[in-house]
PDB file of N, CA, C, O and CB in Angstrom:
ATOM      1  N   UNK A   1     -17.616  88.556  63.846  1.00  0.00           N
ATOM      2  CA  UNK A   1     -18.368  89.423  64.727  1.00  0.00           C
ATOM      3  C   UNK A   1     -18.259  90.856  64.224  1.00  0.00           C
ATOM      4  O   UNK A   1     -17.186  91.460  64.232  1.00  0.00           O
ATOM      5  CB  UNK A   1     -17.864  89.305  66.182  1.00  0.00           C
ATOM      6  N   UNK A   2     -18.978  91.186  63.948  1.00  0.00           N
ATOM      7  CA  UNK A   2     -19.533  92.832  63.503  1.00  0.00           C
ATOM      8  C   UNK A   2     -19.717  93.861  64.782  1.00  0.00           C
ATOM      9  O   UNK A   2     -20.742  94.121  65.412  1.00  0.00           O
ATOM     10  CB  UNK A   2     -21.243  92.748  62.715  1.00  0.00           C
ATOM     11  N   UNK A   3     -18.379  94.354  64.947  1.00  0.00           N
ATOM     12  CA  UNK A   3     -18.640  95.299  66.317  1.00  0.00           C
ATOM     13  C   UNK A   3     -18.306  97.219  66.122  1.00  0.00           C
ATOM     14  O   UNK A   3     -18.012  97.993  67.034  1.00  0.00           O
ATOM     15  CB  UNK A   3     -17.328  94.561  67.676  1.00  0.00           C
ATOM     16  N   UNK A   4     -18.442  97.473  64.978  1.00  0.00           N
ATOM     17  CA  UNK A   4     -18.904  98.544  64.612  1.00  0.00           C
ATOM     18  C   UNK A   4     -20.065  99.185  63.674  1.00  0.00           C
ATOM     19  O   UNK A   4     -20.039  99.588  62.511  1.00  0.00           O
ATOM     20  CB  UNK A   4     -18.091  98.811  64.359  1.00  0.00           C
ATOM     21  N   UNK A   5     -21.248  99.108  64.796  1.00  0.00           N
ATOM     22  CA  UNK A   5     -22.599  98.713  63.839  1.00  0.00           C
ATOM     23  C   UNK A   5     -23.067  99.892  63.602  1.00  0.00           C
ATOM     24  O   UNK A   5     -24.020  99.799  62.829  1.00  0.00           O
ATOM     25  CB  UNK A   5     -23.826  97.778  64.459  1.00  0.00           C
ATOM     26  N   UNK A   6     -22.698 101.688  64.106  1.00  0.00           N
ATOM     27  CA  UNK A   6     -22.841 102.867  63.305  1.00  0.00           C
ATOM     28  C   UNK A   6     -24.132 102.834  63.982  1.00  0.00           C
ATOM     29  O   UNK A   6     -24.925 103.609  63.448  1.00  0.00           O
ATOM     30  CB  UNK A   6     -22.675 102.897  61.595  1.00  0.00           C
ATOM     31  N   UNK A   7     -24.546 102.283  64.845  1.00  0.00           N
ATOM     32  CA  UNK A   7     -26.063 102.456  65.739  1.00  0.00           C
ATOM     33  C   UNK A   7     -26.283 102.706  67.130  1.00  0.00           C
ATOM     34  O   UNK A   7     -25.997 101.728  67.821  1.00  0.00           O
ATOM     35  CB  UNK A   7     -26.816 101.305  65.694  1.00  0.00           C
ATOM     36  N   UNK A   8     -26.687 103.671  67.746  1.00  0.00           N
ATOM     37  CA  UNK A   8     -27.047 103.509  69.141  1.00  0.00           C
ATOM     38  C   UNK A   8     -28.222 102.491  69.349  1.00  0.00           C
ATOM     39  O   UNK A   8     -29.026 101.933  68.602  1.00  0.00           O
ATOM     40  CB  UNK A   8     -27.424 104.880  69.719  1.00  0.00           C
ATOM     41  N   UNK A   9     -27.796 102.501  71.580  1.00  0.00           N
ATOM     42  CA  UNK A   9     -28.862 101.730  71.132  1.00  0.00           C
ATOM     43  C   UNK A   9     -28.653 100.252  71.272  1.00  0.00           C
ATOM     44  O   UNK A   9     -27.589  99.665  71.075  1.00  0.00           O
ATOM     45  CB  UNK A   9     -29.132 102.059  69.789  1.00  0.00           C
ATOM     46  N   UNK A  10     -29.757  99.737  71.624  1.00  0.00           N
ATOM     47  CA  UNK A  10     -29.542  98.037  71.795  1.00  0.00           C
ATOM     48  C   UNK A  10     -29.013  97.165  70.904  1.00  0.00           C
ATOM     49  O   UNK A  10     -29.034  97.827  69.867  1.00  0.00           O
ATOM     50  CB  UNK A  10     -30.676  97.380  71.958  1.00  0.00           C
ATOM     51  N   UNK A  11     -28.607  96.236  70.668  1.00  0.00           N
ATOM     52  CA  UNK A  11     -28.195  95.672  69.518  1.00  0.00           C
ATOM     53  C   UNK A  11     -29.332  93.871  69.458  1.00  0.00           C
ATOM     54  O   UNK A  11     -29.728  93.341  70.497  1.00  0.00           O
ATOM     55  CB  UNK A  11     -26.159  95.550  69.703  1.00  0.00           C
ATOM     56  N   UNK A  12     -29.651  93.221  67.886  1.00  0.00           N
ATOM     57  CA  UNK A  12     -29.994  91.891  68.870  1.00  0.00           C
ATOM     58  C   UNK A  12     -29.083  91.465  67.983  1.00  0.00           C
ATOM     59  O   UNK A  12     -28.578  91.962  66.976  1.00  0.00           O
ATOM     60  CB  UNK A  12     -31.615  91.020  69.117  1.00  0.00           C
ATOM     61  N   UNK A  13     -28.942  90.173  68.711  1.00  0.00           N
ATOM     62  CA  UNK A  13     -28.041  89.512  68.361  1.00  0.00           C
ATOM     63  C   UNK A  13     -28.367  87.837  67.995  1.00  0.00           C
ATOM     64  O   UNK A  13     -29.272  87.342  68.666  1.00  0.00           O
ATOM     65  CB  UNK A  13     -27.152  89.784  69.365  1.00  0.00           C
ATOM     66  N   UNK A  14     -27.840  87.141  67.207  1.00  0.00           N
ATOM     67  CA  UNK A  14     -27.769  85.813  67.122  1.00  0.00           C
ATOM     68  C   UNK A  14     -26.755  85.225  67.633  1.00  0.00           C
ATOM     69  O   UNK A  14     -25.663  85.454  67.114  1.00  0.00           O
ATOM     70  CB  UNK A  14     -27.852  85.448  66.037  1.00  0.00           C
ATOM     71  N   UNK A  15     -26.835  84.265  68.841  1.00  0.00           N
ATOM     72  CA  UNK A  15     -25.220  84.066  69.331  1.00  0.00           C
ATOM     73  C   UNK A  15     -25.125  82.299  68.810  1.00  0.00           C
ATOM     74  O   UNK A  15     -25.884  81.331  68.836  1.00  0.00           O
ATOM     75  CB  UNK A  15     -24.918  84.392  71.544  1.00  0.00           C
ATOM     76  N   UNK A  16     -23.793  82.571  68.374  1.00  0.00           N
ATOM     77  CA  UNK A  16     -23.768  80.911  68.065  1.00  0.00           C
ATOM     78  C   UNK A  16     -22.610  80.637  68.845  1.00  0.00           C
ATOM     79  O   UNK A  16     -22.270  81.424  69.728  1.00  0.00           O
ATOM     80  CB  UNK A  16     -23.575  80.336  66.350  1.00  0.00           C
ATOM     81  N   UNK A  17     -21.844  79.388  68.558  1.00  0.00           N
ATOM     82  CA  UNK A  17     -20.579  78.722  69.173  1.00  0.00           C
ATOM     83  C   UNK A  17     -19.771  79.012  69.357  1.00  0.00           C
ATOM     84  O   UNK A  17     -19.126  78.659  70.344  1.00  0.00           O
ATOM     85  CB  UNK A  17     -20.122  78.033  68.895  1.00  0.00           C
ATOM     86  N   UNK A  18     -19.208  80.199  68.071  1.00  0.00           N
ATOM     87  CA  UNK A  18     -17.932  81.138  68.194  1.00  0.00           C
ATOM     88  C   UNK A  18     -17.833  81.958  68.215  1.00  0.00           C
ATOM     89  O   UNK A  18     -16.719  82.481  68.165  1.00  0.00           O
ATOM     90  CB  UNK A  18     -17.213  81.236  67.697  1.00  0.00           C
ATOM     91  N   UNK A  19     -18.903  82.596  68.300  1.00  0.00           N
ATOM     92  CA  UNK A  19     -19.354  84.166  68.209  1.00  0.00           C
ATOM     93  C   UNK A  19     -20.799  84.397  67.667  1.00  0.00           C
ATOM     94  O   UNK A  19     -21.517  83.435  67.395  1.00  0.00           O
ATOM     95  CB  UNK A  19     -18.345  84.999  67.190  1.00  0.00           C
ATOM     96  N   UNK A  20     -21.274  85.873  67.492  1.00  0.00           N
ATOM     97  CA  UNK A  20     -22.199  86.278  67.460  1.00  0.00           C
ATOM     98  C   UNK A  20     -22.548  87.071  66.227  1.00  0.00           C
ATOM     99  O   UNK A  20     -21.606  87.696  65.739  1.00  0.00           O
ATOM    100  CB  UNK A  20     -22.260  86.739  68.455  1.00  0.00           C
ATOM    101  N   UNK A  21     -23.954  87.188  65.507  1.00  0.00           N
ATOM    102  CA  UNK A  21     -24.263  87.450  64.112  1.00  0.00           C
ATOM    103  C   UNK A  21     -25.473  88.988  64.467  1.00  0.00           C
ATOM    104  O   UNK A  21     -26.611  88.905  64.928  1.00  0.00           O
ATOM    105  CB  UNK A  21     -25.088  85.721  63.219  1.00  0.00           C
ATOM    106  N   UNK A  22     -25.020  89.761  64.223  1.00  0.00           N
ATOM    107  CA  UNK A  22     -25.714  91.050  64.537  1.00  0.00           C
ATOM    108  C   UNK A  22     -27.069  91.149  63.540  1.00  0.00           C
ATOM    109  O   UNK A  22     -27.072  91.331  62.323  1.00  0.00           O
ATOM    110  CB  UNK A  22     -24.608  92.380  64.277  1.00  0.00           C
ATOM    111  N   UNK A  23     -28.022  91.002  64.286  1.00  0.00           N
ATOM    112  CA  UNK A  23     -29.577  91.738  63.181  1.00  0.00           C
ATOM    113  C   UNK A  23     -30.156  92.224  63.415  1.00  0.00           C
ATOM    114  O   UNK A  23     -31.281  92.068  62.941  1.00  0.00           O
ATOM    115  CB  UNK A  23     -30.562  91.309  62.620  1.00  0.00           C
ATOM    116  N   UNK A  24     -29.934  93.102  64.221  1.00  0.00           N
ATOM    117  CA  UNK A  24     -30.248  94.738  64.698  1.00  0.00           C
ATOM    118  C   UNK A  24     -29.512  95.117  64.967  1.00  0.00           C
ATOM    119  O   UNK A  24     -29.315  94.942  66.170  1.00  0.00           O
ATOM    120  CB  UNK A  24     -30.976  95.208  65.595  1.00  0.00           C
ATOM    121  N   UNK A  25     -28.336  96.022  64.166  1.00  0.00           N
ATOM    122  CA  UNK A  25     -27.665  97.173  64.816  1.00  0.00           C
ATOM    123  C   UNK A  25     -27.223  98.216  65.773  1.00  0.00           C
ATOM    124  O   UNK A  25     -27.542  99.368  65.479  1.00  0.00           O
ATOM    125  CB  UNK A  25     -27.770  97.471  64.555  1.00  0.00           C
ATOM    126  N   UNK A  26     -26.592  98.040  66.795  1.00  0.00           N
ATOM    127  CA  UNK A  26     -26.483  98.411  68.477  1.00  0.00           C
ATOM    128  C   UNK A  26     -25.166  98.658  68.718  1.00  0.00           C
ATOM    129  O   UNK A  26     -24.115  98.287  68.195  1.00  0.00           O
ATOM    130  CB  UNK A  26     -26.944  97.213  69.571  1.00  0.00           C
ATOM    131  N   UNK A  27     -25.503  99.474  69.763  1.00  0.00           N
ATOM    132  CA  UNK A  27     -23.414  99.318  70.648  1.00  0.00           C
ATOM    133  C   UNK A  27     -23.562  98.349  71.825  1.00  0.00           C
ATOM    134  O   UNK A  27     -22.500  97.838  72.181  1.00  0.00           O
ATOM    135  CB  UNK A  27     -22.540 101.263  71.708  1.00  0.00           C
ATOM    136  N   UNK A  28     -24.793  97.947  72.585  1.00  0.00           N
ATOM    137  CA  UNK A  28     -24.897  96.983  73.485  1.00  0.00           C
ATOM    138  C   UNK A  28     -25.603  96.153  73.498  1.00  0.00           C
ATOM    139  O   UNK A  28     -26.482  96.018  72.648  1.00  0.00           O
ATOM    140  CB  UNK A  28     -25.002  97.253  74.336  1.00  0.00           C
ATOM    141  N   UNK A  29     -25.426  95.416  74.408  1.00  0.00           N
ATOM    142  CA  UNK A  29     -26.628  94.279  74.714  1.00  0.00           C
ATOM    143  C   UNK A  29     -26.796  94.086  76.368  1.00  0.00           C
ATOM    144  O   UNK A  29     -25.789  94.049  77.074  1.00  0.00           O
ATOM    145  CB  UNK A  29     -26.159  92.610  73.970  1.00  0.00           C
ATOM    146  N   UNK A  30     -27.902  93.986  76.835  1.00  0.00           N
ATOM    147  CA  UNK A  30     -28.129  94.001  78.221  1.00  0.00           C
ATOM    148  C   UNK A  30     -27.986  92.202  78.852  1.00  0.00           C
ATOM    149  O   UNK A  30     -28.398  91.182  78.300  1.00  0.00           O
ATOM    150  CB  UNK A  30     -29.793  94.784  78.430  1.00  0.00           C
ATOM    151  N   UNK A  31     -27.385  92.323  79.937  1.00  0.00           N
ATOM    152  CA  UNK A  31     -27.109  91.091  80.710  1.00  0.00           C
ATOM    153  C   UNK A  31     -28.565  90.410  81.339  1.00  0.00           C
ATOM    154  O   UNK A  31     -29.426  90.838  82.109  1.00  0.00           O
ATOM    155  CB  UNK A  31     -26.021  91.517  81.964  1.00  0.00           C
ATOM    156  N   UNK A  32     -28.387  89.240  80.662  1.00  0.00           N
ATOM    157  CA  UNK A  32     -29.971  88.400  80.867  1.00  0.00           C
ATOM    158  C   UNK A  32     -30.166  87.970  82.291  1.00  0.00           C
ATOM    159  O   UNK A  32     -31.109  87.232  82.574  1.00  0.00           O
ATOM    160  CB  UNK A  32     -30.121  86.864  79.911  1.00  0.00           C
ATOM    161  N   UNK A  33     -29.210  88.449  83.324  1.00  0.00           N
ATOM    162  CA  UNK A  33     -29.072  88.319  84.551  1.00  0.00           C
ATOM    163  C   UNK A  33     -29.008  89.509  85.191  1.00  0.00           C
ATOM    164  O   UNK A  33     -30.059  89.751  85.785  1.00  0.00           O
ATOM    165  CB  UNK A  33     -28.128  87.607  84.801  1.00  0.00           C
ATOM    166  N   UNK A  34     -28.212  90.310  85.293  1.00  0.00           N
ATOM    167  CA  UNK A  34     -28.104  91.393  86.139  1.00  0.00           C
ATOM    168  C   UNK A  34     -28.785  93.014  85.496  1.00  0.00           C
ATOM    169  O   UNK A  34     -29.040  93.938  86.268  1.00  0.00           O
ATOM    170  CB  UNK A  34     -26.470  91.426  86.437  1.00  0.00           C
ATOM    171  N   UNK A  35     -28.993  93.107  84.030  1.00  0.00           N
ATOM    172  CA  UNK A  35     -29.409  93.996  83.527  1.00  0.00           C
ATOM    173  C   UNK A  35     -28.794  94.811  82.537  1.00  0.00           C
ATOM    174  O   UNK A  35     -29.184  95.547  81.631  1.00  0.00           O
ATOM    175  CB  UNK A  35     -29.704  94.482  84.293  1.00  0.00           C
ATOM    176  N   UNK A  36     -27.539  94.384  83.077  1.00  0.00           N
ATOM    177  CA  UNK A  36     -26.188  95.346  83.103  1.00  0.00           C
ATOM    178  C   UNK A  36     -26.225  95.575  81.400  1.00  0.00           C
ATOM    179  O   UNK A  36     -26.631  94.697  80.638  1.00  0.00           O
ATOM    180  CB  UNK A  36     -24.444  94.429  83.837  1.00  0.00           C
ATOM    181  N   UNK A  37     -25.814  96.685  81.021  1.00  0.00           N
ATOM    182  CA  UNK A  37     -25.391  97.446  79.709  1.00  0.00           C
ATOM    183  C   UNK A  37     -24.063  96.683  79.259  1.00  0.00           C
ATOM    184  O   UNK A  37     -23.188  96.838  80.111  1.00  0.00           O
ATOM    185  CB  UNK A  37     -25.086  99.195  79.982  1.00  0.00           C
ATOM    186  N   UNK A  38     -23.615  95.840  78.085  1.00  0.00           N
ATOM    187  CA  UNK A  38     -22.837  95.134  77.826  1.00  0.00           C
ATOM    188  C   UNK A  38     -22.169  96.097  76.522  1.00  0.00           C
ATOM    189  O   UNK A  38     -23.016  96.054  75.630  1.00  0.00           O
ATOM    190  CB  UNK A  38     -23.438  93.723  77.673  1.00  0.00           C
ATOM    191  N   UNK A  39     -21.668  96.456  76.328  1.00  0.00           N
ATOM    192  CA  UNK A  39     -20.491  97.208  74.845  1.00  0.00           C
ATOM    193  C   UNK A  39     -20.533  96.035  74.604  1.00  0.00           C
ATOM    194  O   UNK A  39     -20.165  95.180  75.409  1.00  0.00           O
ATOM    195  CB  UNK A  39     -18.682  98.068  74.919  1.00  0.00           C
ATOM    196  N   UNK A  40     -21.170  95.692  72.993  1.00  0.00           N
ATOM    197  CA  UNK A  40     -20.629  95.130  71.601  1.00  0.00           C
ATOM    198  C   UNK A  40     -18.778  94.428  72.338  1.00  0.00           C
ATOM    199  O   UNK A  40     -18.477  93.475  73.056  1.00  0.00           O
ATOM    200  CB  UNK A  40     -20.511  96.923  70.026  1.00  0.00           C
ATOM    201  N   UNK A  41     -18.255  95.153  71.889  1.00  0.00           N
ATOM    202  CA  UNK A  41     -16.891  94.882  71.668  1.00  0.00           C
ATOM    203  C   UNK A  41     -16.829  94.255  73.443  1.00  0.00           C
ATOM    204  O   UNK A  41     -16.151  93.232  73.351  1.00  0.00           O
ATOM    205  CB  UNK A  41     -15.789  96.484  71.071  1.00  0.00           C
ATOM    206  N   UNK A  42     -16.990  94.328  74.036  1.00  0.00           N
ATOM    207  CA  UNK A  42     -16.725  94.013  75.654  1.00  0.00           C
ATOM    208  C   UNK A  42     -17.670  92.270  75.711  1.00  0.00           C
ATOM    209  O   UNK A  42     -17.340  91.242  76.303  1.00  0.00           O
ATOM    210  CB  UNK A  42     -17.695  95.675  76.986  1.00  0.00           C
ATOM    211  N   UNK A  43     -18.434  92.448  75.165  1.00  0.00           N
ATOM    212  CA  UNK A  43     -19.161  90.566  75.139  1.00  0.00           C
ATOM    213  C   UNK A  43     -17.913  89.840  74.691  1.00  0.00           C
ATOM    214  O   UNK A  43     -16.956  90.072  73.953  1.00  0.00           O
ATOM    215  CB  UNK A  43     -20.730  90.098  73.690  1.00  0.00           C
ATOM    216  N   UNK A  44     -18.382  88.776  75.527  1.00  0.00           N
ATOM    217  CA  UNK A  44     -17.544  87.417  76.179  1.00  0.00           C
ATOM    218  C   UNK A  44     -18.378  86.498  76.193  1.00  0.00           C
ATOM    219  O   UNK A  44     -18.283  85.487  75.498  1.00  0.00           O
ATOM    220  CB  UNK A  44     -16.956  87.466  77.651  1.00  0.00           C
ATOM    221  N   UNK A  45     -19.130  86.697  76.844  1.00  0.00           N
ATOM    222  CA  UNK A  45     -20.056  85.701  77.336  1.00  0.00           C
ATOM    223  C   UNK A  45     -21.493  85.323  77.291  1.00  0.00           C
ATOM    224  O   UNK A  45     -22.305  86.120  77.760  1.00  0.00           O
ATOM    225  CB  UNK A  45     -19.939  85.775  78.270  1.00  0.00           C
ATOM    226  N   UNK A  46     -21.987  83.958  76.671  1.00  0.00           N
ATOM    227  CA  UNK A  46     -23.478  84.060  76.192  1.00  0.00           C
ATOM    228  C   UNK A  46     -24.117  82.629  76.245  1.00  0.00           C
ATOM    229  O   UNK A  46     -23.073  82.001  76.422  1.00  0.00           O
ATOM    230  CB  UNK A  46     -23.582  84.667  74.610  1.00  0.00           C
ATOM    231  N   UNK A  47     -24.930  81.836  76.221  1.00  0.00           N
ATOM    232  CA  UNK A  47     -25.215  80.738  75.858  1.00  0.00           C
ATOM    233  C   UNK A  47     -26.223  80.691  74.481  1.00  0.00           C
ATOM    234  O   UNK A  47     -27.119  81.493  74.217  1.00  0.00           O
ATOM    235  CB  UNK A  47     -25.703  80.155  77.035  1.00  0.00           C
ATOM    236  N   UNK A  48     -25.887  79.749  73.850  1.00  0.00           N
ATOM    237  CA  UNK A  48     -26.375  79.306  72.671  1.00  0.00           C
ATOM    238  C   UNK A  48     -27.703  78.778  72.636  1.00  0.00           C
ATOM    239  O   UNK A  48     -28.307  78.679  71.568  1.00  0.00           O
ATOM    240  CB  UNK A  48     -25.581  78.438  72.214  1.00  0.00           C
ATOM    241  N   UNK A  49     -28.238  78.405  73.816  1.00  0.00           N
ATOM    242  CA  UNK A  49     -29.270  77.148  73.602  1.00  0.00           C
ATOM    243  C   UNK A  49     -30.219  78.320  74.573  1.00  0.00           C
ATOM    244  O   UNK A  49     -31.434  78.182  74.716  1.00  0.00           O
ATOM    245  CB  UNK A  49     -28.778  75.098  74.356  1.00  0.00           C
ATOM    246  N   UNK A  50     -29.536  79.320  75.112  1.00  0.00           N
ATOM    247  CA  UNK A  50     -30.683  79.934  75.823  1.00  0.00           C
ATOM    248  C   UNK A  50     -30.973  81.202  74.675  1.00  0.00           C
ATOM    249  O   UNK A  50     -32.157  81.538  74.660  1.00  0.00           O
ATOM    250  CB  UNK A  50     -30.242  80.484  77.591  1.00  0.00           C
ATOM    251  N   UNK A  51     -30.068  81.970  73.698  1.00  0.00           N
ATOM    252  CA  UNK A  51     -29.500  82.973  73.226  1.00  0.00           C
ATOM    253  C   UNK A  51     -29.610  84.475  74.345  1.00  0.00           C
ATOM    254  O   UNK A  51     -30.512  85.309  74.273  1.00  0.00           O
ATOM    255  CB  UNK A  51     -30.186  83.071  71.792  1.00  0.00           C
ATOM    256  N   UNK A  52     -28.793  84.501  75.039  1.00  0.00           N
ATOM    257  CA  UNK A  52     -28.872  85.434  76.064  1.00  0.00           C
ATOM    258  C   UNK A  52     -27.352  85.359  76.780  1.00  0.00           C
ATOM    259  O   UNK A  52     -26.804  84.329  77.174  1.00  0.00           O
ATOM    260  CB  UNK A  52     -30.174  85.063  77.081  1.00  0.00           C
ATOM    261  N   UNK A  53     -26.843  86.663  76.839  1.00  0.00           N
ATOM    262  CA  UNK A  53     -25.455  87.491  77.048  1.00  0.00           C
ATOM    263  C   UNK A  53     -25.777  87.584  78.518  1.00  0.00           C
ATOM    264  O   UNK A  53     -26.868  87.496  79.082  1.00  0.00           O
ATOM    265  CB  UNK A  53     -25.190  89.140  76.140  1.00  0.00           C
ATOM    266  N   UNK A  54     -24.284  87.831  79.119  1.00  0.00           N
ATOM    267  CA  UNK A  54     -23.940  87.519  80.193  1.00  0.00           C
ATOM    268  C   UNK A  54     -22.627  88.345  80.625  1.00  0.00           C
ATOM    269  O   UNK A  54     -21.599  87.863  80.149  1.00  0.00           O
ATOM    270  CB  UNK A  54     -23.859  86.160  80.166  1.00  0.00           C
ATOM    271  N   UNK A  55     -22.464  89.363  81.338  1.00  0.00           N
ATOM    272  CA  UNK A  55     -22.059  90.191  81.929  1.00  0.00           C
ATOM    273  C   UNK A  55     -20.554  89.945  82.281  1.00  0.00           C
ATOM    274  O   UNK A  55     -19.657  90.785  82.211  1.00  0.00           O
ATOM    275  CB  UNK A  55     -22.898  90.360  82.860  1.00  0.00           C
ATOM    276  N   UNK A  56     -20.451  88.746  82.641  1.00  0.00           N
ATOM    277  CA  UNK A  56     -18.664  88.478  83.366  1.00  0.00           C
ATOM    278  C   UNK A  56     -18.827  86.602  83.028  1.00  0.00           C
ATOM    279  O   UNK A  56     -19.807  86.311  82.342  1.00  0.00           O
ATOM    280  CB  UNK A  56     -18.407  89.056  85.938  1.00  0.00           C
ATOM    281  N   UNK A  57     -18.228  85.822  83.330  1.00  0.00           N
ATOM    282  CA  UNK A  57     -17.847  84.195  83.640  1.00  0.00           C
ATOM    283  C   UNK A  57     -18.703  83.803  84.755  1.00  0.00           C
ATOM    284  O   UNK A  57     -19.294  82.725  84.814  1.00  0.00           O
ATOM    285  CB  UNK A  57     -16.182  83.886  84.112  1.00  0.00           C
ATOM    286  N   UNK A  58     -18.756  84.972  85.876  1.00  0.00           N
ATOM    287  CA  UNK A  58     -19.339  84.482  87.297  1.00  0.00           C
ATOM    288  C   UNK A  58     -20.740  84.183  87.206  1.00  0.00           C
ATOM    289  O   UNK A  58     -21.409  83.349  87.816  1.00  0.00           O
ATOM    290  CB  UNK A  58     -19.187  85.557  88.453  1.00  0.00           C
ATOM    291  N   UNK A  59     -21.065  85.043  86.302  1.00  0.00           N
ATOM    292  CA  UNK A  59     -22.388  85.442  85.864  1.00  0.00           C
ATOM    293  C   UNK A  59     -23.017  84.210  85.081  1.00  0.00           C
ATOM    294  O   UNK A  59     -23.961  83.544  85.505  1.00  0.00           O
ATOM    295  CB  UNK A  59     -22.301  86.777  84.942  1.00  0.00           C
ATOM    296  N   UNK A  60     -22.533  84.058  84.198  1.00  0.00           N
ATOM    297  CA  UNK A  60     -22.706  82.969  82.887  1.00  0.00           C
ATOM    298  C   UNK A  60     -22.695  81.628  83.809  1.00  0.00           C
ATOM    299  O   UNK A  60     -23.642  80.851  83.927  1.00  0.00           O
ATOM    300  CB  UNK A  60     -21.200  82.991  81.501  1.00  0.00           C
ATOM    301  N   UNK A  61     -21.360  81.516  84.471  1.00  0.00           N
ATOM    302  CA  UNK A  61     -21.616  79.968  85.623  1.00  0.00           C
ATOM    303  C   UNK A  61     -22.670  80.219  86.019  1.00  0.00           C
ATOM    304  O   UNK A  61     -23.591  79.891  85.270  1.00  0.00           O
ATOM    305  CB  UNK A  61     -20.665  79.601  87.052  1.00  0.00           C
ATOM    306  N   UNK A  62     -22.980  80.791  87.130  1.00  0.00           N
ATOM    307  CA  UNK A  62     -24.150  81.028  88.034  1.00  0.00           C
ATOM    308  C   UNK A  62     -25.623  80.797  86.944  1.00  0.00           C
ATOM    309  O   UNK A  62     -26.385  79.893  87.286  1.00  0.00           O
ATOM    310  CB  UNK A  62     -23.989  82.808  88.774  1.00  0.00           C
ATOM    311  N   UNK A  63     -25.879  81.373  86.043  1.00  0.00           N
ATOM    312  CA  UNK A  63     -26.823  81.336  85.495  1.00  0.00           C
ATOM    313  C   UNK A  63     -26.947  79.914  85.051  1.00  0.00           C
ATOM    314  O   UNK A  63     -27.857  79.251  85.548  1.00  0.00           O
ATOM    315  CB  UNK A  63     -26.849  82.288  84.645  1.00  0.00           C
ATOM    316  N   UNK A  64     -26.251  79.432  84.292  1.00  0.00           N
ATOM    317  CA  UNK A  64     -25.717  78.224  83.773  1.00  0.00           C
ATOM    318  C   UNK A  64     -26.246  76.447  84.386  1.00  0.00           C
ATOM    319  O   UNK A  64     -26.726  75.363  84.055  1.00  0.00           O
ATOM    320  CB  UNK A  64     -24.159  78.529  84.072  1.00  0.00           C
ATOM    321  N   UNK A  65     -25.531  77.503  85.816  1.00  0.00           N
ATOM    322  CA  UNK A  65     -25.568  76.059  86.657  1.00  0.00           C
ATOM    323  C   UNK A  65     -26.975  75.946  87.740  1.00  0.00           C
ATOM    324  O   UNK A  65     -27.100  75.178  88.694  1.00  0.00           O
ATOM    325  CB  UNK A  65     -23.971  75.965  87.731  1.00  0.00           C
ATOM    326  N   UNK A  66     -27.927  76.948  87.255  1.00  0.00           N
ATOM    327  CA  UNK A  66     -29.081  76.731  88.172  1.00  0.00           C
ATOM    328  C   UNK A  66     -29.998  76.449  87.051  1.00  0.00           C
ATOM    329  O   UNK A  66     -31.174  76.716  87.303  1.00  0.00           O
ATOM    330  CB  UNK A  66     -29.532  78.004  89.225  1.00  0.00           C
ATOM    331  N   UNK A  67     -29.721  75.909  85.713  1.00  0.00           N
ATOM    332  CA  UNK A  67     -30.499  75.034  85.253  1.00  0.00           C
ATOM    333  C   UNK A  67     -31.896  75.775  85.001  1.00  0.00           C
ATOM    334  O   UNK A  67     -32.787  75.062  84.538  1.00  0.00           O
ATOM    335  CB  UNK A  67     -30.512  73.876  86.177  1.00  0.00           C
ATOM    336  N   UNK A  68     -32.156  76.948  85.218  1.00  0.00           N
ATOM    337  CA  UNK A  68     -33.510  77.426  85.139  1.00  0.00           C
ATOM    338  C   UNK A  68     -34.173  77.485  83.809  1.00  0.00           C
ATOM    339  O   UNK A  68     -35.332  77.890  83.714  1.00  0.00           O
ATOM    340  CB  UNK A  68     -33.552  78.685  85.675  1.00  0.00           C
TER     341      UNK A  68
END
């Protein structure tokens, strides 16, 4: 994981299984649920099959488990 990308600014990201592959250069990424401004270095949480970051665990369940 590449978390000093020398860029403001959104970042995108490729998220895979164990982490995440930067191809746009950013300090954040926004929560595909709540909106929320995510710090690079502060992501935790994401799904693979949706590729979309996720704010906290509560967040990621919740999203997760309504199948949408």
């Amino acid at each position: 994981m590449l978390m000093n990308s020398g860029s403001n600014g959104e970042a995108k990201l490729a998220y895979g299984p164990n982490g995440f592959r930067v191809m746009r250069p950013g300090q954040h990424v926004f929560c595909a649920v709540t909106g929320e401004a995510i710090p690079l270095e502060e992501l935790r949480y994401w799904s693979v099959d949706r590729q979309e970051p996720y704010a906290s665990a509560e967040i990621a369940t919740q999203r997760l488990n309504k199948g949408e």
